[in-house]
KOLGU-261866 format. One line per field, with one value per atom (N, C-alpha, C): atom name; x, y, z. Coordinates in Angstrom, 1 decimal, decimal comma. Layout:
BEGIN
atom c(CA; ...) .
xx c(X; ...) .
yy c(Y; ...) .
zz c(Z; ...) .
% end
This chain:
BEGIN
atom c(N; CA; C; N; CA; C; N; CA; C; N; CA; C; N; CA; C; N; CA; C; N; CA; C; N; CA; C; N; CA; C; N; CA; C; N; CA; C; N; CA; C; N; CA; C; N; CA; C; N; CA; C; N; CA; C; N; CA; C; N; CA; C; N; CA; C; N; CA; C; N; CA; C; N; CA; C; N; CA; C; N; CA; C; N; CA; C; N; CA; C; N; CA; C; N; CA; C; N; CA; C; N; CA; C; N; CA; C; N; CA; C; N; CA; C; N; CA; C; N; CA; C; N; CA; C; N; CA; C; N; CA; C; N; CA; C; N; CA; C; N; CA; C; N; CA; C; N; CA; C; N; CA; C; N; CA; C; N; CA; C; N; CA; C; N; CA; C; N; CA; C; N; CA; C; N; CA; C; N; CA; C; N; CA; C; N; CA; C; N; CA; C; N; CA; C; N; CA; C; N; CA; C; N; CA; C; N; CA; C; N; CA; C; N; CA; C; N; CA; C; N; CA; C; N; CA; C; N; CA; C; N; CA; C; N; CA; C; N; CA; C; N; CA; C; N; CA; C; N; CA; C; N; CA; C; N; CA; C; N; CA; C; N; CA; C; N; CA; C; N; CA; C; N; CA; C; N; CA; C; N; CA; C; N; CA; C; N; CA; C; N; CA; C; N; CA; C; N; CA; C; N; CA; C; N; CA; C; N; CA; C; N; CA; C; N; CA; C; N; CA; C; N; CA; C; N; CA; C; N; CA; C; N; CA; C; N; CA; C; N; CA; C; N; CA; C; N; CA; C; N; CA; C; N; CA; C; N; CA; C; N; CA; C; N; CA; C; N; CA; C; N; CA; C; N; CA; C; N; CA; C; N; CA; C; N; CA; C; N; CA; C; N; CA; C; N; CA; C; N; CA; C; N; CA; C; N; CA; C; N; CA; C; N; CA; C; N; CA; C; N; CA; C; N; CA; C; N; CA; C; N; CA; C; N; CA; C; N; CA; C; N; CA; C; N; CA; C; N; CA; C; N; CA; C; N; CA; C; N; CA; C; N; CA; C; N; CA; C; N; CA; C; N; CA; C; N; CA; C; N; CA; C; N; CA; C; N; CA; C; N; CA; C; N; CA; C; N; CA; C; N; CA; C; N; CA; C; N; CA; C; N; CA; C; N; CA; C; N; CA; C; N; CA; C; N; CA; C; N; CA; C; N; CA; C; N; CA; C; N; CA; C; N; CA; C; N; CA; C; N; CA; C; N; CA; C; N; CA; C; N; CA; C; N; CA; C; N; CA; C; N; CA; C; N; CA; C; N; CA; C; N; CA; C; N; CA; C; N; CA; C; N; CA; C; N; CA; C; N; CA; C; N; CA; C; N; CA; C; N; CA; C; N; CA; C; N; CA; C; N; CA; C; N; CA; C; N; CA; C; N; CA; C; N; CA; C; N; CA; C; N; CA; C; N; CA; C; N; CA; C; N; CA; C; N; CA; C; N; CA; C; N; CA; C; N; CA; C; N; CA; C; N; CA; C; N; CA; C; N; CA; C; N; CA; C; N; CA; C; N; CA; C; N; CA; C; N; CA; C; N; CA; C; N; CA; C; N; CA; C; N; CA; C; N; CA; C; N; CA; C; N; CA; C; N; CA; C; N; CA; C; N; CA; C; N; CA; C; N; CA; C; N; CA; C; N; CA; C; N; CA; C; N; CA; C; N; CA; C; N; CA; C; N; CA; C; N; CA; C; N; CA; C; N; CA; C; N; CA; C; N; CA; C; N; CA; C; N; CA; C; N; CA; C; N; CA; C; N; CA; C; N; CA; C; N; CA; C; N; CA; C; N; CA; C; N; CA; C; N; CA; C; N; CA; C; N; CA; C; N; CA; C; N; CA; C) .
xx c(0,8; 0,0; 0,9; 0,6; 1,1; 1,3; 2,3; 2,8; 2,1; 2,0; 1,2; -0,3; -1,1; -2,5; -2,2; -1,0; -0,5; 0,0; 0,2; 1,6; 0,9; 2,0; 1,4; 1,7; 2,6; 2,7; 2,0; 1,0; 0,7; 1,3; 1,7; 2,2; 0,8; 0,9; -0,5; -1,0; -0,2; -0,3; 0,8; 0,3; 1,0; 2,7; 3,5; 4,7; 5,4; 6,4; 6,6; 7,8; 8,3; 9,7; 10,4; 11,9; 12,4; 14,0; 14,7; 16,3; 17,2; 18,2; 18,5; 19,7; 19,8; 20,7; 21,5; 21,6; 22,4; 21,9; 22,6; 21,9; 23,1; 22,3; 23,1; 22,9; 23,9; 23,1; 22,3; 22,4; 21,8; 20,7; 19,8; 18,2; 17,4; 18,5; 18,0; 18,4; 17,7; 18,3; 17,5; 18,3; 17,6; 17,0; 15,8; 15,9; 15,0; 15,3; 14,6; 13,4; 12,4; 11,0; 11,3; 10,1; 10,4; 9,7; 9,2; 8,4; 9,5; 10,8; 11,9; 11,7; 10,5; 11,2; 11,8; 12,7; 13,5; 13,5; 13,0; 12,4; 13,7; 13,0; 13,8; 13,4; 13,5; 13,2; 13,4; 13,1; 13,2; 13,8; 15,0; 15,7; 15,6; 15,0; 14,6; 15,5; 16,9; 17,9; 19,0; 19,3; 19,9; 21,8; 21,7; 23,1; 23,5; 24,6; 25,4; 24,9; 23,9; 23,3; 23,9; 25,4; 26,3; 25,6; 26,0; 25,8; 24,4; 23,6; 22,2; 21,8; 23,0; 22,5; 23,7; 23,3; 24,8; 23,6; 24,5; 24,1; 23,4; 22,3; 21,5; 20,6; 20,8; 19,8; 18,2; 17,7; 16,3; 15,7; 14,7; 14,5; 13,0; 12,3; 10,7; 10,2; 9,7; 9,4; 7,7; 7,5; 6,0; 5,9; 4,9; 3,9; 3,2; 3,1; 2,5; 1,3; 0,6; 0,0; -0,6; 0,6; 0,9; 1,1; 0,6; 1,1; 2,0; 2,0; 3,4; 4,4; 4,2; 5,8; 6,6; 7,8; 8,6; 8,6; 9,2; 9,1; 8,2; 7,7; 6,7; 7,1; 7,9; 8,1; 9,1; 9,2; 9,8; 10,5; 11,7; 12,5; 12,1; 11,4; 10,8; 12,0; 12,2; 12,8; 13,5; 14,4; 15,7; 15,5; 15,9; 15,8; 17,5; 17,5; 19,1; 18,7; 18,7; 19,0; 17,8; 17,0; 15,7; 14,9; 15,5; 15,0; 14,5; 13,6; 13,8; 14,2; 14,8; 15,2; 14,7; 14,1; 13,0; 14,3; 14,6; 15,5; 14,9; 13,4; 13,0; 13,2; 13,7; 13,6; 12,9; 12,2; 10,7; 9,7; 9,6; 9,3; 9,1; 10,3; 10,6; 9,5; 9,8; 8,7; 7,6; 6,7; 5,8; 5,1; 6,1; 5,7; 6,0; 6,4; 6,5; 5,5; 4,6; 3,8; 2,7; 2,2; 1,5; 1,6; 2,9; 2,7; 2,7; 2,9; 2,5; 1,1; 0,5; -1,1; -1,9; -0,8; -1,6; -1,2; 0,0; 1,1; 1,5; 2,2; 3,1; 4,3; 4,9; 6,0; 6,4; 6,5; 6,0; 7,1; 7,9; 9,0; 8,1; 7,3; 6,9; 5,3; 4,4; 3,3; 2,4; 2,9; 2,5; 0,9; 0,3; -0,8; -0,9; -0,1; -0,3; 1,2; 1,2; 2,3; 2,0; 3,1; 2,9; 4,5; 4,5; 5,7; 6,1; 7,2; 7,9; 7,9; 8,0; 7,9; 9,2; 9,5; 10,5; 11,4; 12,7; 12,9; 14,6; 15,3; 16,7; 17,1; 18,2; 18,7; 18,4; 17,4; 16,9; 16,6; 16,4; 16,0; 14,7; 14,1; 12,9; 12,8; 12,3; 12,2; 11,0; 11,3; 10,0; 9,1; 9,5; 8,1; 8,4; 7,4; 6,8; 5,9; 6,6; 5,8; 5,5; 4,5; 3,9; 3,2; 3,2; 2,2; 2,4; 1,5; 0,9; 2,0; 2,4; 3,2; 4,8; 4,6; 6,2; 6,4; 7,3; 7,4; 8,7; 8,8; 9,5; 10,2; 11,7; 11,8; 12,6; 11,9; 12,0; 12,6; 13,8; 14,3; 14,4; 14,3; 13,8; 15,2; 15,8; 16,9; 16,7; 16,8; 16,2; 17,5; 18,1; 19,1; 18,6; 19,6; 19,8; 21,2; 22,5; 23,7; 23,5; 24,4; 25,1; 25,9; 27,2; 28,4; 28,6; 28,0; 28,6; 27,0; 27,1; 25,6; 25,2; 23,8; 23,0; 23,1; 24,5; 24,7; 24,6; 23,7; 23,1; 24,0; 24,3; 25,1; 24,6; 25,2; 24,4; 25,6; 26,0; 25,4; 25,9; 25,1; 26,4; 26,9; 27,2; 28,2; 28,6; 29,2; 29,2; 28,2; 27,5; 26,5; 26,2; 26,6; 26,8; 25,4; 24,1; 23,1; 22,7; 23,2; 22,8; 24,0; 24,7; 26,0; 24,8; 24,7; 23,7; 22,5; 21,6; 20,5; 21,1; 22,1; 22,6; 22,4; 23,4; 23,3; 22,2; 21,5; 20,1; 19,4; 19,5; 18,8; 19,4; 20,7; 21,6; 21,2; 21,1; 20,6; 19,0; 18,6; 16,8; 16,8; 18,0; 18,2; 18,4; 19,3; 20,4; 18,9; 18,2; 16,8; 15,9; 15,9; 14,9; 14,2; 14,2; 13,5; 13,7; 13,3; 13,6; 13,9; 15,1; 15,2; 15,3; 15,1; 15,0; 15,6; 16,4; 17,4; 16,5; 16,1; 14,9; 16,0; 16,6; 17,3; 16,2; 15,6; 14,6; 15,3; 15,3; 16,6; 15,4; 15,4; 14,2; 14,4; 14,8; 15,3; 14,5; 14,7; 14,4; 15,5; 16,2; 17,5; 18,6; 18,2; 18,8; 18,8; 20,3; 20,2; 21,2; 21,6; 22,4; 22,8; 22,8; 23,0; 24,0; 25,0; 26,3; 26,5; 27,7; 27,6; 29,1; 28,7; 29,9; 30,8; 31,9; 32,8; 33,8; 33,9; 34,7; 34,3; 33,4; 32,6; 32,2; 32,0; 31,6; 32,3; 33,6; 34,3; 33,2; 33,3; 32,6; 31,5; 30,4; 29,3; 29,3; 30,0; 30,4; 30,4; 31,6; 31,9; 31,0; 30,7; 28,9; 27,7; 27,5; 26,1; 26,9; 28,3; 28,3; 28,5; 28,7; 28,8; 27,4; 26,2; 24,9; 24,0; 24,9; 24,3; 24,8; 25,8; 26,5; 25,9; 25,4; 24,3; 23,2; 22,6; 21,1; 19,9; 20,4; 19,8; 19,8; 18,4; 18,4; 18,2; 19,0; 18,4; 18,1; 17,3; 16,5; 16,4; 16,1; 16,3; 14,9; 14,3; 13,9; 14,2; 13,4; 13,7; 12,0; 12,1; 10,7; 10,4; 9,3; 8,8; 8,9; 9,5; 9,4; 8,7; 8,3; 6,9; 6,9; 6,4; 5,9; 4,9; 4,1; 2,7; 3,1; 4,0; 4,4; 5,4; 5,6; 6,5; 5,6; 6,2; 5,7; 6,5; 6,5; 7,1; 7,4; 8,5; 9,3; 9,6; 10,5; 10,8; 12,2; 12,1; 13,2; 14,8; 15,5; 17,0; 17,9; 19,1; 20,2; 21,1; 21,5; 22,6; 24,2; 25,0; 26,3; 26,7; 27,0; 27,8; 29,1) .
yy c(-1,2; 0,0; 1,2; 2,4; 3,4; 4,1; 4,4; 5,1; 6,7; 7,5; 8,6; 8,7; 7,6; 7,8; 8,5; 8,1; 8,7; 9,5; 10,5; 11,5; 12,8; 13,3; 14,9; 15,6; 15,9; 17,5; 16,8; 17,0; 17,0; 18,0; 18,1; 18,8; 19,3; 20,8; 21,1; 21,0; 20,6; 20,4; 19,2; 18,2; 17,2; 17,8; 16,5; 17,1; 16,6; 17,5; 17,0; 16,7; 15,6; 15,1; 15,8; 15,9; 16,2; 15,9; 16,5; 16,1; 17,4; 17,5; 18,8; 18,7; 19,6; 20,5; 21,0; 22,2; 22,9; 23,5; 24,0; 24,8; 25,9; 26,8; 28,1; 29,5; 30,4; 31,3; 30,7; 29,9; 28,9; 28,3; 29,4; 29,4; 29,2; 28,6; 28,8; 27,5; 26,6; 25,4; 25,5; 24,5; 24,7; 23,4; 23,3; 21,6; 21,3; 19,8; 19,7; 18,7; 19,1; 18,0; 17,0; 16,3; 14,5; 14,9; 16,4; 16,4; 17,2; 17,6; 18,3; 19,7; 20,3; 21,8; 21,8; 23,1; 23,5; 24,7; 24,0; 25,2; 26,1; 27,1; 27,3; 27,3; 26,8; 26,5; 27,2; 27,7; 28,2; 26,6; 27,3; 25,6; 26,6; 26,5; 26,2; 25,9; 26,0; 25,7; 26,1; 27,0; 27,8; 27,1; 26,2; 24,8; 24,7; 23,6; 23,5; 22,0; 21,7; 20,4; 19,4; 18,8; 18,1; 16,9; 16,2; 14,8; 14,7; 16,0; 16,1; 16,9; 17,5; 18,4; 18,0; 16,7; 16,3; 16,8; 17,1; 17,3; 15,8; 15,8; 14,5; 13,9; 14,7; 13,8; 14,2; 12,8; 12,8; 13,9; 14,9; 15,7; 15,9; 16,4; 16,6; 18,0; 18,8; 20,1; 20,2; 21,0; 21,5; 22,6; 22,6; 23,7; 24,8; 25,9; 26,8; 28,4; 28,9; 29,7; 30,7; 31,2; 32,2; 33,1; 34,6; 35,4; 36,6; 36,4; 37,1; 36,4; 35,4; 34,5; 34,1; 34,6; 35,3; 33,6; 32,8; 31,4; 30,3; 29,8; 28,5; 27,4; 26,8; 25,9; 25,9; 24,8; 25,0; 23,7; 23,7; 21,9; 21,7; 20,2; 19,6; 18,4; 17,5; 16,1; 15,6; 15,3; 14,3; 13,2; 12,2; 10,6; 10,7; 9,3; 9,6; 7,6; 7,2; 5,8; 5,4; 4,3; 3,9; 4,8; 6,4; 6,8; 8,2; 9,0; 10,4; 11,2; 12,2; 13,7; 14,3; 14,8; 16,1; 17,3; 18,2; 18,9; 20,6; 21,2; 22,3; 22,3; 23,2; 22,8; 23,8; 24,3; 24,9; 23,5; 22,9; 21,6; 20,7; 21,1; 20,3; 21,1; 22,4; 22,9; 22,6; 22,3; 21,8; 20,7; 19,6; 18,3; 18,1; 18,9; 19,0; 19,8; 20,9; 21,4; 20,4; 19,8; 18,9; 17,7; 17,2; 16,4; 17,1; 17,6; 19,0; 18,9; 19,4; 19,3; 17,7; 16,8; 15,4; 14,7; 15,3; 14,8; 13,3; 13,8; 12,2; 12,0; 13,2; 13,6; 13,2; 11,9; 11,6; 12,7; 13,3; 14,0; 16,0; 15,6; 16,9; 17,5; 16,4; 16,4; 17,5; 18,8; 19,5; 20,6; 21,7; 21,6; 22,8; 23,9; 24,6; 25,2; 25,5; 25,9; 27,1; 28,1; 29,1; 29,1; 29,8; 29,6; 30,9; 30,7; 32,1; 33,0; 33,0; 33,8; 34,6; 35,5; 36,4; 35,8; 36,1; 35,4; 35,8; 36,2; 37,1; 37,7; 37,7; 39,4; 38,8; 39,4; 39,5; 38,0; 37,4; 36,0; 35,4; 34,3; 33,9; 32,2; 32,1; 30,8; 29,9; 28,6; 28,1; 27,6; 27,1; 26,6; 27,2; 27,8; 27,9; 27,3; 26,2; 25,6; 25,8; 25,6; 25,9; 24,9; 24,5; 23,7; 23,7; 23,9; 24,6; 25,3; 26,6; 27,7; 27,8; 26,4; 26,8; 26,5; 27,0; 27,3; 26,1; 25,7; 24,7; 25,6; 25,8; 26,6; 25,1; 25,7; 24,2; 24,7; 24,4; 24,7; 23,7; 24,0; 22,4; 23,3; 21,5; 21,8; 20,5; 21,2; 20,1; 19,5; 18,2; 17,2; 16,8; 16,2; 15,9; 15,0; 15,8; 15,2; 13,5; 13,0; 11,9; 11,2; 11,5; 11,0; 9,1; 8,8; 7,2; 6,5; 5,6; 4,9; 4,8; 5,2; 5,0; 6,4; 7,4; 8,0; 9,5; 10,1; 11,5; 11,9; 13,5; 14,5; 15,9; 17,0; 18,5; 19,0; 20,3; 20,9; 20,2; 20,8; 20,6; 21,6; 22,6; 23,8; 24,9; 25,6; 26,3; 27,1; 27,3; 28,0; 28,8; 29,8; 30,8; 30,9; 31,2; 31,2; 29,9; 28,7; 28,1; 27,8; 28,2; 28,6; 29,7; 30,4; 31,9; 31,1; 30,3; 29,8; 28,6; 28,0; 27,6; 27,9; 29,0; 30,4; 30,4; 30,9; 31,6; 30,4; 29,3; 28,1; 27,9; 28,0; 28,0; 28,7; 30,4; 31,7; 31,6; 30,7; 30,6; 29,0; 28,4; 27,3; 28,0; 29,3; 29,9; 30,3; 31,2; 31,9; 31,2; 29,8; 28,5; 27,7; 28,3; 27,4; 26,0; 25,6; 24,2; 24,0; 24,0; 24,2; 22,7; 22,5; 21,1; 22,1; 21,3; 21,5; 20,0; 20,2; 18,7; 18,3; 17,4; 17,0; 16,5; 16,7; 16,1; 16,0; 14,3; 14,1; 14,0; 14,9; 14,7; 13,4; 12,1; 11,0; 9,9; 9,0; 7,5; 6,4; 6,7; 5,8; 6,0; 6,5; 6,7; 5,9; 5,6; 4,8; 5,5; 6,9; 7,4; 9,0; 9,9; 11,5; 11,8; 12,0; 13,0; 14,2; 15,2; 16,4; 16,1; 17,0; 17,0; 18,4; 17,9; 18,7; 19,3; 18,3; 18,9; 19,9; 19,8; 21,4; 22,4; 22,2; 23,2; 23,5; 23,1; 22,9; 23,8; 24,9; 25,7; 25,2; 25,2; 24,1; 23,1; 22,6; 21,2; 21,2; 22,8; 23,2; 23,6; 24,4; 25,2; 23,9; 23,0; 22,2; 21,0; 21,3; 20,5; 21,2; 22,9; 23,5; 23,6; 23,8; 23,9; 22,6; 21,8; 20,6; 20,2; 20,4; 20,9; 21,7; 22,8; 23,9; 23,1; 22,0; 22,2; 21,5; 22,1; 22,1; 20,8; 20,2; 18,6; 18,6; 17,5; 17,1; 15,5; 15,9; 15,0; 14,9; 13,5; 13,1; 12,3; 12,7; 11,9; 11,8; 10,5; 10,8; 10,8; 11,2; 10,8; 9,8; 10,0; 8,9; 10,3; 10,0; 10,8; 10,7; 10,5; 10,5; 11,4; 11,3; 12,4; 12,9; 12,7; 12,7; 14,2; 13,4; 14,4; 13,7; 13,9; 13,9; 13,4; 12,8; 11,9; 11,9; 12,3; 12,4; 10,5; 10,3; 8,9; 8,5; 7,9; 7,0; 8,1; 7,5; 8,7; 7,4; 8,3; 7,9; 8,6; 7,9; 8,1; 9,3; 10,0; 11,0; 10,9; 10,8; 10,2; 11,7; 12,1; 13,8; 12,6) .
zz c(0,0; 0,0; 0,0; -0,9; -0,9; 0,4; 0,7; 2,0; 2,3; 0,9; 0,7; 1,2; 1,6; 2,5; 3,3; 4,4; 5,8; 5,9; 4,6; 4,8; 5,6; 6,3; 7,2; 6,1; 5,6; 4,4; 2,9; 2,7; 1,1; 0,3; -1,0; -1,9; -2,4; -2,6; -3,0; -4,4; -5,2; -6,8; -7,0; -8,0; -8,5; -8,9; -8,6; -8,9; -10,5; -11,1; -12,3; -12,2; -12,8; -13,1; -13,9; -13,7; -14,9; -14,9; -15,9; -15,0; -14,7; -13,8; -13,7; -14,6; -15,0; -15,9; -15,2; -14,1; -13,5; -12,1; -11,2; -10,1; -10,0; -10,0; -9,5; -8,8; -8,6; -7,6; -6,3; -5,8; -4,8; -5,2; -5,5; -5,4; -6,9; -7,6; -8,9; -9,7; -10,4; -11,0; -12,2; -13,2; -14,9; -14,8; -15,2; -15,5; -16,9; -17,4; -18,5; -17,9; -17,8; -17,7; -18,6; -18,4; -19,5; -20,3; -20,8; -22,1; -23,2; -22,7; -23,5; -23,0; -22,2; -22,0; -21,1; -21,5; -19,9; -19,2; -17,9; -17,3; -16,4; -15,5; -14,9; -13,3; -12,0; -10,9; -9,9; -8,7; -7,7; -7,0; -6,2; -5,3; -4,0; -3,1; -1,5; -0,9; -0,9; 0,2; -0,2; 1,2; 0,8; 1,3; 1,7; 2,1; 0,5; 0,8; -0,3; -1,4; -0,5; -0,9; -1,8; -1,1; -1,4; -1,5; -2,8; -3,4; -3,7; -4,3; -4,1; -5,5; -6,1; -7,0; -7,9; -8,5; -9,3; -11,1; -11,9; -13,3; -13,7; -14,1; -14,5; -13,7; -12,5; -11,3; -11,6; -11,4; -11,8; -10,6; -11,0; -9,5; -10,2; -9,2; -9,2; -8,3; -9,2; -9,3; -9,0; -7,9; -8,1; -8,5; -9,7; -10,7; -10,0; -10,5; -9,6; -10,8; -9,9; -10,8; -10,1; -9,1; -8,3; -9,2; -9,1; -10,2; -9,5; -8,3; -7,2; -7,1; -7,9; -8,1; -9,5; -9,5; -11,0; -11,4; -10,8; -11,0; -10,9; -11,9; -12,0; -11,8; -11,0; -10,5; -9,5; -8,4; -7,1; -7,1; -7,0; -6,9; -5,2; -5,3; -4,3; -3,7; -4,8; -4,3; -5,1; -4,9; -5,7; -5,3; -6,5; -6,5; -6,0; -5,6; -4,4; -4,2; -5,6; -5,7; -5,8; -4,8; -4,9; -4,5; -3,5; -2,5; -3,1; -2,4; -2,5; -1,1; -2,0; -0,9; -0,9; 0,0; 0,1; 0,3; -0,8; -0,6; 0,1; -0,5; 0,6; 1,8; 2,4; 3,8; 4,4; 3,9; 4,4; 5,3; 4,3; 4,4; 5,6; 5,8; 7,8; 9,0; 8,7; 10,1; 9,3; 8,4; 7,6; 8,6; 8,3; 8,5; 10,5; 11,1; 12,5; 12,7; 12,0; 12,6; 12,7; 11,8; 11,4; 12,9; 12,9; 14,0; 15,1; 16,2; 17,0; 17,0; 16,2; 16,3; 16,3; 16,1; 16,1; 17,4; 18,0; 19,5; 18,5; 17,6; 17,1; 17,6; 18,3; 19,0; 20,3; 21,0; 22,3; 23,1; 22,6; 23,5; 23,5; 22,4; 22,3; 22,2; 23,4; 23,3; 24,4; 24,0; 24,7; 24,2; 25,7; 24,8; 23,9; 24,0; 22,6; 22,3; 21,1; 20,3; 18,9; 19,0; 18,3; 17,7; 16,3; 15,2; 15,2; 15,1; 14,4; 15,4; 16,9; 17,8; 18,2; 18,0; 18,2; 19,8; 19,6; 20,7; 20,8; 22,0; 21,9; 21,4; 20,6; 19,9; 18,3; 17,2; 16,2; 15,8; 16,7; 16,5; 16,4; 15,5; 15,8; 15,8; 17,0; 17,2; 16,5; 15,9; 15,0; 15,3; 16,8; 17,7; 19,1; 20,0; 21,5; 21,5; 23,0; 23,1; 24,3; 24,9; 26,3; 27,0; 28,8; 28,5; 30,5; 31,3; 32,6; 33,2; 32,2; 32,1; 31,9; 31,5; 31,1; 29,5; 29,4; 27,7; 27,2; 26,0; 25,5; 24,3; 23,7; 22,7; 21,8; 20,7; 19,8; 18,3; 17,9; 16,4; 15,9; 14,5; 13,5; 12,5; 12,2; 11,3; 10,5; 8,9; 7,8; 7,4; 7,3; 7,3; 5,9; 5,2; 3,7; 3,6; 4,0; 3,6; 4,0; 3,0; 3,6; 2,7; 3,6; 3,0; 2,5; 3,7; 4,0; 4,4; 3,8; 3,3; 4,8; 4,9; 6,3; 7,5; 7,2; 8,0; 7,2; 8,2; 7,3; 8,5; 7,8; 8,6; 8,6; 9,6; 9,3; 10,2; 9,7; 8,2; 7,1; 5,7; 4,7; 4,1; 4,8; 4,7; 5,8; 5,9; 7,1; 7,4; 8,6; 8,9; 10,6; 9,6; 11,0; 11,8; 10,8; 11,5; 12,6; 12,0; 12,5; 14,0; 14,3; 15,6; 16,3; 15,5; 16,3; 17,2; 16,1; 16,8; 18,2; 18,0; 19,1; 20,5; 20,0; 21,1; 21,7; 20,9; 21,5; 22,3; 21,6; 23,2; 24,0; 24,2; 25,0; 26,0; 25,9; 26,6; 27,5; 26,6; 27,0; 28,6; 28,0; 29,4; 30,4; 30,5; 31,5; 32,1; 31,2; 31,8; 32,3; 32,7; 33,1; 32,4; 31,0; 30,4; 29,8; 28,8; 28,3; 26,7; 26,2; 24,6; 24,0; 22,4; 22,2; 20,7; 20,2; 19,0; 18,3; 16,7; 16,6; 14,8; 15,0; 13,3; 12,9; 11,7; 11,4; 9,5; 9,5; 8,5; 7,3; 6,3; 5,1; 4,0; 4,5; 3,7; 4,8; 4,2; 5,1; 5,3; 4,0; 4,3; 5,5; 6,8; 8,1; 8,7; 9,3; 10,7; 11,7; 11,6; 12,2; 11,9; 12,6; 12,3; 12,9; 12,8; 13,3; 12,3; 13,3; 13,3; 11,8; 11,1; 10,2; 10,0; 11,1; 12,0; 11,0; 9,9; 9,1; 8,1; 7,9; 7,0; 7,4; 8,9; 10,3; 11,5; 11,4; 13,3; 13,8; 14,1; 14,9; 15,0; 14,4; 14,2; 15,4; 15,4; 15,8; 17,8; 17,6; 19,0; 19,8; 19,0; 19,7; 20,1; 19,3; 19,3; 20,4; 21,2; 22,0; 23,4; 22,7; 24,0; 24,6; 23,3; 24,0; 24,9; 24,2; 24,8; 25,9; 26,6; 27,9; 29,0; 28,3; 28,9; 29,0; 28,6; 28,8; 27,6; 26,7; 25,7; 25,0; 24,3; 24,3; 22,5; 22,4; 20,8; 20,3; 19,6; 19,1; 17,5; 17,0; 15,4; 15,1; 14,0; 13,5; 11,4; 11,5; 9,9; 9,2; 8,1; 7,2; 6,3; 5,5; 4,9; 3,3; 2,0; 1,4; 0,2; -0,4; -2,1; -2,9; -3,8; -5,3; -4,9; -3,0; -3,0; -1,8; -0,7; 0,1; 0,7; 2,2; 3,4; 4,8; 5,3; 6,0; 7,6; 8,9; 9,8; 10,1; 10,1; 10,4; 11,6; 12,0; 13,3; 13,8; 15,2; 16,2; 15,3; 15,2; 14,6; 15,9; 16,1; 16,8; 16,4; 17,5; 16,8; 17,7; 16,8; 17,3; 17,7; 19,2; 19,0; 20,2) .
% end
């Protein structure tokens, strides 16, 4: 049975195959659909998306008829062997909001939660969560790489923002609260997440200084389709 009955994020419009051609400027990839045109794509991640954007990879684009948007189509997911990548990483707080409102989260079954809540110096946190007055500060980081079969890694480039967001949960433990840092790996072929120290030392130093302070993390992986994204099983993370 198709796995897409159960998915939490539906894609709002069918997706189109095609192959990619090129990606450049980050946010921008060429591709040719399977009917010979070549389009041009909005790409959703703003990482280096190593071993994910090779020239020829079969990838799948959702269509759009937005007329405040310069681009008609959005790269969704790469084939990555038998498997797909859900390469947006919009995507991830997507499919965690989704479970949040269902409590599929046994670590994070609290009773209300609000997104995008401003939170330390110019920062905004993706979930508050609250629950008989105390608050939970929750950041979702969308996972992709993997170097070595079964073992996804993050980042896959340097990311200062993401050292900042660190911080800032770090800061919110000191203040009494409760922070939860969430890997949520957009593949299924996981059996393992570590930190990939070598594309990020700093990265690396920070997400063990915060975890020292207080601050807890947690993995899971998904279920991925041409239909949607699917919240998956808790995965291990090696720090």
């Amino acid at each position: 049975m198709w796995k897409y009955i159960f998915l939490n994020m539906h894609f709002k419009t069918n997706l189109i195959k095609g192959k990619l051609v090129k990606r450049y400027k980050r946010f921008l990839a060429d591709v040719i659909l399977d009917d010979g045109t070549e389009v041009i794509a909005h790409c959703p991640n703003p990482g280096s998306m190593m071993g994910l954007a090779k020239v020829g990879s079969k990838v799948w684009l959702e269509p759009n008829n937005d007329p405040k948007k310069k681009l008609k189509y959005g790269w969704r997911l790469v084939e990555y062997g038998d498997r797909m990548v859900c390469i947006d990483t919009s995507i991830a707080n997507l499919v965690i909001r989704e479970a949040l409102e269902k409590k599929e989260i046994p670590e994070l079954s609290y009773q209300d939660f609000k997104s995008e809540v401003k939170y330390s110096e110019n920062s905004r946190i993706d979930f508050l969560l609250s629950s008989s007055g105390r608050h939970i500060y929750l950041e979702i980081k969308s996972v992709t790489l993997m170097r070595k079969k079964g073992i996804a890694e993050f980042p896959d480039s340097i990311t200062k923002r993401g050292s900042k967001h660190l911080k800032d949960l770090s800061k919110m433990v000191t203040a009494g609260h409760q922070s939860i840092l969430l890997f949520l790996c957009m593949r299924s072929d996981v059996g393992s997440v570590r930190i990939a120290a070598d594309l990020d030392s700093i990265y690396d130093t920070n997400i063990k200084a915060a975890l020292k302070s207080g601050v807890q993390l947690i993995c899971y992986d998904t279920e991925v389709t041409k239909f949607g994204v699917s919240l998956g099983k808790p995965v291990v993370v090696e720090i």
